[in-house]
N, CA, C and O atoms as a GROMACS GRO file, in nm:
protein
  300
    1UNK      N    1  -0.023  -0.225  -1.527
    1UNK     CA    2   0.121  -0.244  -1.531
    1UNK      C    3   0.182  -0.131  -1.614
    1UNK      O    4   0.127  -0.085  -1.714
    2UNK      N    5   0.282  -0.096  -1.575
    2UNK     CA    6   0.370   0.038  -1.644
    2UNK      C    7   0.418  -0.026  -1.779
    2UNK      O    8   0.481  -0.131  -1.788
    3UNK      N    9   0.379   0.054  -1.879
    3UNK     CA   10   0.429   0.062  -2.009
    3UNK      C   11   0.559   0.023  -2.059
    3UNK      O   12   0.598  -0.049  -2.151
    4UNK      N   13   0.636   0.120  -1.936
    4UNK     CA   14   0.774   0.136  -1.947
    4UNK      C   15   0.836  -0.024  -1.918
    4UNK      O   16   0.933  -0.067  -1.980
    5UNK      N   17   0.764  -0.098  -1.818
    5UNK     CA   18   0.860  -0.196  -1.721
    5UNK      C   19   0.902  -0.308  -1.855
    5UNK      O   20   0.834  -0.370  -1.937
    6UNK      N   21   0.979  -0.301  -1.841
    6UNK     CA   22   1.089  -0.467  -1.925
    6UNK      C   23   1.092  -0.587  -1.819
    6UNK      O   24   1.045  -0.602  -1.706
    7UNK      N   25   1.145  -0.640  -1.878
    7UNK     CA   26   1.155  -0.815  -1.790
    7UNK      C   27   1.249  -0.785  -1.689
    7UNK      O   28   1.245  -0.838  -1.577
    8UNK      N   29   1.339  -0.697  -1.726
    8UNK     CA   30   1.499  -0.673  -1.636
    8UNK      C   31   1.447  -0.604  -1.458
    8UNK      O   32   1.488  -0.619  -1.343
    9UNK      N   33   1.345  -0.531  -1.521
    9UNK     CA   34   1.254  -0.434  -1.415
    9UNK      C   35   1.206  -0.478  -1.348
    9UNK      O   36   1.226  -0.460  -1.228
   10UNK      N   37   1.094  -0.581  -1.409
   10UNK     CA   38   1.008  -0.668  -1.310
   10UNK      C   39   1.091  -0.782  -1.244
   10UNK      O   40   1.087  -0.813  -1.125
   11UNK      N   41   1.162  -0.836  -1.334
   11UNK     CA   42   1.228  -0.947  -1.229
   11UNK      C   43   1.298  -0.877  -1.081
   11UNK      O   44   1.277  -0.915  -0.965
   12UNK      N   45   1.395  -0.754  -1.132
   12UNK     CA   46   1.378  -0.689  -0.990
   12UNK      C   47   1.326  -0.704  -0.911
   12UNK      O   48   1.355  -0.769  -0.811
   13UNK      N   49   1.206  -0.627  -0.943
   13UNK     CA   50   1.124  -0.570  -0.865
   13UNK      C   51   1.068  -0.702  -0.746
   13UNK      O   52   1.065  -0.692  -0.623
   14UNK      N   53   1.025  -0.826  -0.835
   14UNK     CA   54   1.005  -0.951  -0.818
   14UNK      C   55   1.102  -0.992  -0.681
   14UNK      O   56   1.060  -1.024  -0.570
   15UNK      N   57   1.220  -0.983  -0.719
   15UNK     CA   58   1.292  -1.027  -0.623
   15UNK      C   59   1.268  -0.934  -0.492
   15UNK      O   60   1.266  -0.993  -0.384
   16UNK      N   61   1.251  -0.799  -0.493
   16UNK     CA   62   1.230  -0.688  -0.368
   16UNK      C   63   1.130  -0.748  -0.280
   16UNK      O   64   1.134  -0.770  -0.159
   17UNK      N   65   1.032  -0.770  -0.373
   17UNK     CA   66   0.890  -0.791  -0.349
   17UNK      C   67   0.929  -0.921  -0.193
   17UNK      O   68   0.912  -0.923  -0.071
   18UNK      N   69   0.990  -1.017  -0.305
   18UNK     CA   70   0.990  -1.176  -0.217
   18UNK      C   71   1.033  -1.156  -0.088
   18UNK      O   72   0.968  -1.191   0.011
   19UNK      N   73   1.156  -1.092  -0.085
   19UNK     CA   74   1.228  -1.050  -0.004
   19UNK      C   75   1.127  -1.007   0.086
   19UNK      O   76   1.108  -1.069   0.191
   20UNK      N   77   1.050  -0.891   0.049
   20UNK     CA   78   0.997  -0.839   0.179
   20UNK      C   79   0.912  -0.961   0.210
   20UNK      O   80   0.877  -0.983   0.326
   21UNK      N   81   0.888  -1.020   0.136
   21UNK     CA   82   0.771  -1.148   0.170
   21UNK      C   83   0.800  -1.156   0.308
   21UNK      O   84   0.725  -1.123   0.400
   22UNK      N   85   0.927  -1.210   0.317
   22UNK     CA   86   0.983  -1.259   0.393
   22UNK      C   87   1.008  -1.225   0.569
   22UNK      O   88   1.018  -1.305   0.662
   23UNK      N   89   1.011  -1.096   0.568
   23UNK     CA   90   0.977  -1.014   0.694
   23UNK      C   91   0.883  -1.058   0.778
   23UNK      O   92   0.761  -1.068   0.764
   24UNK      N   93   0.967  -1.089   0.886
   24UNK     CA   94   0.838  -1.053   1.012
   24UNK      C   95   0.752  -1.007   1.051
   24UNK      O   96   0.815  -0.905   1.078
   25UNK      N   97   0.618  -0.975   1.095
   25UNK     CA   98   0.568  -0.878   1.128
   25UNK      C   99   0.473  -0.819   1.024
   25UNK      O  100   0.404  -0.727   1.068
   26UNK      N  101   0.453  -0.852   0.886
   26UNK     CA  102   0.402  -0.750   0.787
   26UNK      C  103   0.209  -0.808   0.855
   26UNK      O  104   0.166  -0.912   0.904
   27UNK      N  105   0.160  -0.704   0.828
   27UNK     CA  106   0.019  -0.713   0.881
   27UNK      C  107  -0.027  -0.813   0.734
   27UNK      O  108   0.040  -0.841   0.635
   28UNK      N  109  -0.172  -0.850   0.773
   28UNK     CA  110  -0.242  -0.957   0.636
   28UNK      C  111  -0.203  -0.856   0.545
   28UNK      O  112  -0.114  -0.866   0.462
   29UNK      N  113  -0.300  -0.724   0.572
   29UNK     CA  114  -0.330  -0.681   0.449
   29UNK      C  115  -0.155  -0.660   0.378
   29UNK      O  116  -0.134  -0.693   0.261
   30UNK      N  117  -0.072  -0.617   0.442
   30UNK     CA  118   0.009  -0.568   0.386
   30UNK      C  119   0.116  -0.743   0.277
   30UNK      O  120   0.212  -0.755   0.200
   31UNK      N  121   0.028  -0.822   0.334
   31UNK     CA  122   0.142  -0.964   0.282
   31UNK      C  123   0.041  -0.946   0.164
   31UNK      O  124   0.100  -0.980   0.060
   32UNK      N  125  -0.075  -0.911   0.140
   32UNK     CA  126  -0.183  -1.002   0.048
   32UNK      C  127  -0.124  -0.904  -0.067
   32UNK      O  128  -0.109  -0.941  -0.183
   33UNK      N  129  -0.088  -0.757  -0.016
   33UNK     CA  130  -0.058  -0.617  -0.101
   33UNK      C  131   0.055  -0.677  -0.220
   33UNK      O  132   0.044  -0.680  -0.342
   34UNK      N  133   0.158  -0.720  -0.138
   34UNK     CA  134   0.285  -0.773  -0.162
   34UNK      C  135   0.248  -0.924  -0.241
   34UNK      O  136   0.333  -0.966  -0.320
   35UNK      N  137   0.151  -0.986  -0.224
   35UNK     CA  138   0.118  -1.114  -0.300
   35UNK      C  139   0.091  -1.055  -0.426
   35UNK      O  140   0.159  -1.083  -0.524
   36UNK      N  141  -0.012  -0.967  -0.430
   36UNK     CA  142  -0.089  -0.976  -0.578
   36UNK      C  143  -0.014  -0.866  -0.647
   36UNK      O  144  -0.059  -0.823  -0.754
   37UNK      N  145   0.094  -0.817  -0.596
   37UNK     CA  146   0.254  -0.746  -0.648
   37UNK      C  147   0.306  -0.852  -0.737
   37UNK      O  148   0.323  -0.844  -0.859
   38UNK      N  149   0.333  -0.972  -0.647
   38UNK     CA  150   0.481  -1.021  -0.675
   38UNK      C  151   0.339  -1.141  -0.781
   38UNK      O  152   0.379  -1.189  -0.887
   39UNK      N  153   0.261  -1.157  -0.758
   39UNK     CA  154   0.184  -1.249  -0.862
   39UNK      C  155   0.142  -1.153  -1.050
   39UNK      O  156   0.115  -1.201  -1.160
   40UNK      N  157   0.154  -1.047  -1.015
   40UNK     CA  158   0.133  -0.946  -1.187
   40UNK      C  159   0.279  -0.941  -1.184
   40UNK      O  160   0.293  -0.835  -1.246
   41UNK      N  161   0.393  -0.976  -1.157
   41UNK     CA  162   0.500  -0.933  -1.209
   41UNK      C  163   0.556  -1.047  -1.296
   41UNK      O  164   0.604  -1.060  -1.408
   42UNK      N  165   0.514  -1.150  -1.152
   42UNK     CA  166   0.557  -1.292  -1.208
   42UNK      C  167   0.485  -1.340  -1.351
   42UNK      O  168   0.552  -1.383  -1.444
   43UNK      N  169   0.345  -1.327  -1.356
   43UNK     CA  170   0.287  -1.279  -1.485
   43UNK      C  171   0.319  -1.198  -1.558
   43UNK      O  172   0.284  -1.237  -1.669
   44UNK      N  173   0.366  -1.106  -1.566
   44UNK     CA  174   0.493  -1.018  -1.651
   44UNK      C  175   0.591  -1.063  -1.723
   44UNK      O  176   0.627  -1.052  -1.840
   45UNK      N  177   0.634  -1.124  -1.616
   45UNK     CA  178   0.761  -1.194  -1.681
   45UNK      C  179   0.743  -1.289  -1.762
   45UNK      O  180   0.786  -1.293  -1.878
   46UNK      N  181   0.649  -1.410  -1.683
   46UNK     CA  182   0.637  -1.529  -1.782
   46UNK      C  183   0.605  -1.493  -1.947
   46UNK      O  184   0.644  -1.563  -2.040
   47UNK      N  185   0.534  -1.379  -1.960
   47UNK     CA  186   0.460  -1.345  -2.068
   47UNK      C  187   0.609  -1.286  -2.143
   47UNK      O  188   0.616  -1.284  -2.266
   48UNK      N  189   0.665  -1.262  -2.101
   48UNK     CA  190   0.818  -1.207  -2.205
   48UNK      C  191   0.857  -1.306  -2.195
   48UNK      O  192   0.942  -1.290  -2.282
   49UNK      N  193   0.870  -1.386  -2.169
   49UNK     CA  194   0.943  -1.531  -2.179
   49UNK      C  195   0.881  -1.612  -2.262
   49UNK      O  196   0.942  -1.687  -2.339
   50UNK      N  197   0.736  -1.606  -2.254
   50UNK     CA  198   0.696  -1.716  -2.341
   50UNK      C  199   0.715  -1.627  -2.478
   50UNK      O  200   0.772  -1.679  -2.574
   51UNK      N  201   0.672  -1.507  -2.482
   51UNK     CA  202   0.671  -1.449  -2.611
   51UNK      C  203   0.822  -1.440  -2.683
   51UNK      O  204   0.842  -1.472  -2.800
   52UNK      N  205   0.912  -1.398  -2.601
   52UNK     CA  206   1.047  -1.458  -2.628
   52UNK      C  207   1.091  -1.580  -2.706
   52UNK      O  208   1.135  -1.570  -2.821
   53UNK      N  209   1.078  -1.695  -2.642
   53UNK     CA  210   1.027  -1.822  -2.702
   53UNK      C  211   0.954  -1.831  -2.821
   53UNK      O  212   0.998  -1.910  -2.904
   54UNK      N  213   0.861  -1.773  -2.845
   54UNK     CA  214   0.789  -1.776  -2.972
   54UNK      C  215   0.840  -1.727  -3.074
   54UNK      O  216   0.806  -1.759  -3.188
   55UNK      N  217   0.967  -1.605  -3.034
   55UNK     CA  218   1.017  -1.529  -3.124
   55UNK      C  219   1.132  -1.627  -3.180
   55UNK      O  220   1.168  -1.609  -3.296
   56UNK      N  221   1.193  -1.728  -3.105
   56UNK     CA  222   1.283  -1.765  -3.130
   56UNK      C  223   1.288  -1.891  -3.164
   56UNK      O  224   1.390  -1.961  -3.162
   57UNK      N  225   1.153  -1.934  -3.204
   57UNK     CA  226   1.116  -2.051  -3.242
   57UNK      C  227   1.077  -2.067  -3.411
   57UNK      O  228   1.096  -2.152  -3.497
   58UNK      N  229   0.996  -1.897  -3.401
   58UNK     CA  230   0.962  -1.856  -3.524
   58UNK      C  231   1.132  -1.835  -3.591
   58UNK      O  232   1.173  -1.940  -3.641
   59UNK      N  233   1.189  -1.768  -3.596
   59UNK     CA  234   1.321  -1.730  -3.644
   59UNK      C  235   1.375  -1.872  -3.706
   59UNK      O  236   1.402  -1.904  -3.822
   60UNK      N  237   1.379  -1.966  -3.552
   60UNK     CA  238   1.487  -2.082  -3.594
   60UNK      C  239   1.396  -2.162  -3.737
   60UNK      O  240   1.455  -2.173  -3.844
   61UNK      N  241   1.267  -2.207  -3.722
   61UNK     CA  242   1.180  -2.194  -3.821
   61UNK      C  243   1.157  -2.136  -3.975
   61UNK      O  244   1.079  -2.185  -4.056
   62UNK      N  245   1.233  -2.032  -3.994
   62UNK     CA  246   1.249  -1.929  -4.089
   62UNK      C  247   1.390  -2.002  -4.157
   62UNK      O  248   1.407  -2.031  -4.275
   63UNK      N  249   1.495  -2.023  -4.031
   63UNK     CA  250   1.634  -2.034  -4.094
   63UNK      C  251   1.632  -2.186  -4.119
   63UNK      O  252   1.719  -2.203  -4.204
   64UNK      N  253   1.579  -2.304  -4.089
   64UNK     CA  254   1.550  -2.376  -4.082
   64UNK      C  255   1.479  -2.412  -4.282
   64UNK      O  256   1.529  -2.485  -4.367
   65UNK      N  257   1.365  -2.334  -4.289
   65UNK     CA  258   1.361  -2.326  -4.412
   65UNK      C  259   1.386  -2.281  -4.535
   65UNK      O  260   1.327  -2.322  -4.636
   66UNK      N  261   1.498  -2.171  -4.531
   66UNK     CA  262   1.612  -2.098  -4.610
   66UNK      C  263   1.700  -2.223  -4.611
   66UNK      O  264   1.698  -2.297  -4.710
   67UNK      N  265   1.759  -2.243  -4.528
   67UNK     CA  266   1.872  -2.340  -4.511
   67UNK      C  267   1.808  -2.505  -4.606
   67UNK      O  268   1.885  -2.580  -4.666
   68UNK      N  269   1.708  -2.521  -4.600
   68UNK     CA  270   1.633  -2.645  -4.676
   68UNK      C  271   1.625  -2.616  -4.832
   68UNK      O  272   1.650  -2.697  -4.921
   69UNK      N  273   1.576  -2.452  -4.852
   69UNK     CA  274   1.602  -2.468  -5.004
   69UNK      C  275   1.733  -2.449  -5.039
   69UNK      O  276   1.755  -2.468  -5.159
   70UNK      N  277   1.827  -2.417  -4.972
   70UNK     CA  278   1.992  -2.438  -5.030
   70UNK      C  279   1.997  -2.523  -5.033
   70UNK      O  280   2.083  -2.556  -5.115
   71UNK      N  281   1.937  -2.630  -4.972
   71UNK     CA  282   1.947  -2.768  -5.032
   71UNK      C  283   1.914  -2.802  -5.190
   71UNK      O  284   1.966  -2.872  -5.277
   72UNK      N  285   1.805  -2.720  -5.179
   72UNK     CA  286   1.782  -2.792  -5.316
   72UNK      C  287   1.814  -2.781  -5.434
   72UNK      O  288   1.792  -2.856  -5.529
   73UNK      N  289   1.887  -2.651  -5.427
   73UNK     CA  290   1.983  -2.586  -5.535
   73UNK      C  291   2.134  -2.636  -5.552
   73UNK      O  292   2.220  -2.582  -5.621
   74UNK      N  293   2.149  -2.749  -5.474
   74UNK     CA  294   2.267  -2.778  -5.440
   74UNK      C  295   2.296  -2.925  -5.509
   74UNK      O  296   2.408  -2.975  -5.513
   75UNK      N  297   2.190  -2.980  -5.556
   75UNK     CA  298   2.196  -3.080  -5.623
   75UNK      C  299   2.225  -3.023  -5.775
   75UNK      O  300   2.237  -3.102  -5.869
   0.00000   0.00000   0.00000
């Protein structure tokens, strides 16, 4: 997978991919080409998403426990 590609890229790309899914006519090999395309992208993505998620779980987590010891200074 390219270094470069972001989530914005692959989901693209993702969508091109389906699309051609979709065509008439594509020979096996050329659907299976286009499968194990649109299956590493979709794996691409999920993986920025979940890691996404993690980032923003950790954070809320962080503020979550800042925000608890202002509590306790507050008494």
């Amino acid at each position: 997978m390219d270094e470069k590609l972001t989530f914005e890229k692959a989901n693209e790309r993702l969508d091109e991919v389906l699309n051609k899914m979709e065509i008439e006519g594509l020979t096996l090999e050329e659907t299976m080409e286009y499968y194990e395309e649109a299956f590493r992208l979709f794996e691409f993505c999920f993986k920025q998403l979940n890691d996404s998620k993690k980032r923003i779980i950790n954070i809320n987590e962080r503020l979550e426990a800042i925000a608890n010891e202002g509590e306790l200074f507050e008494e």
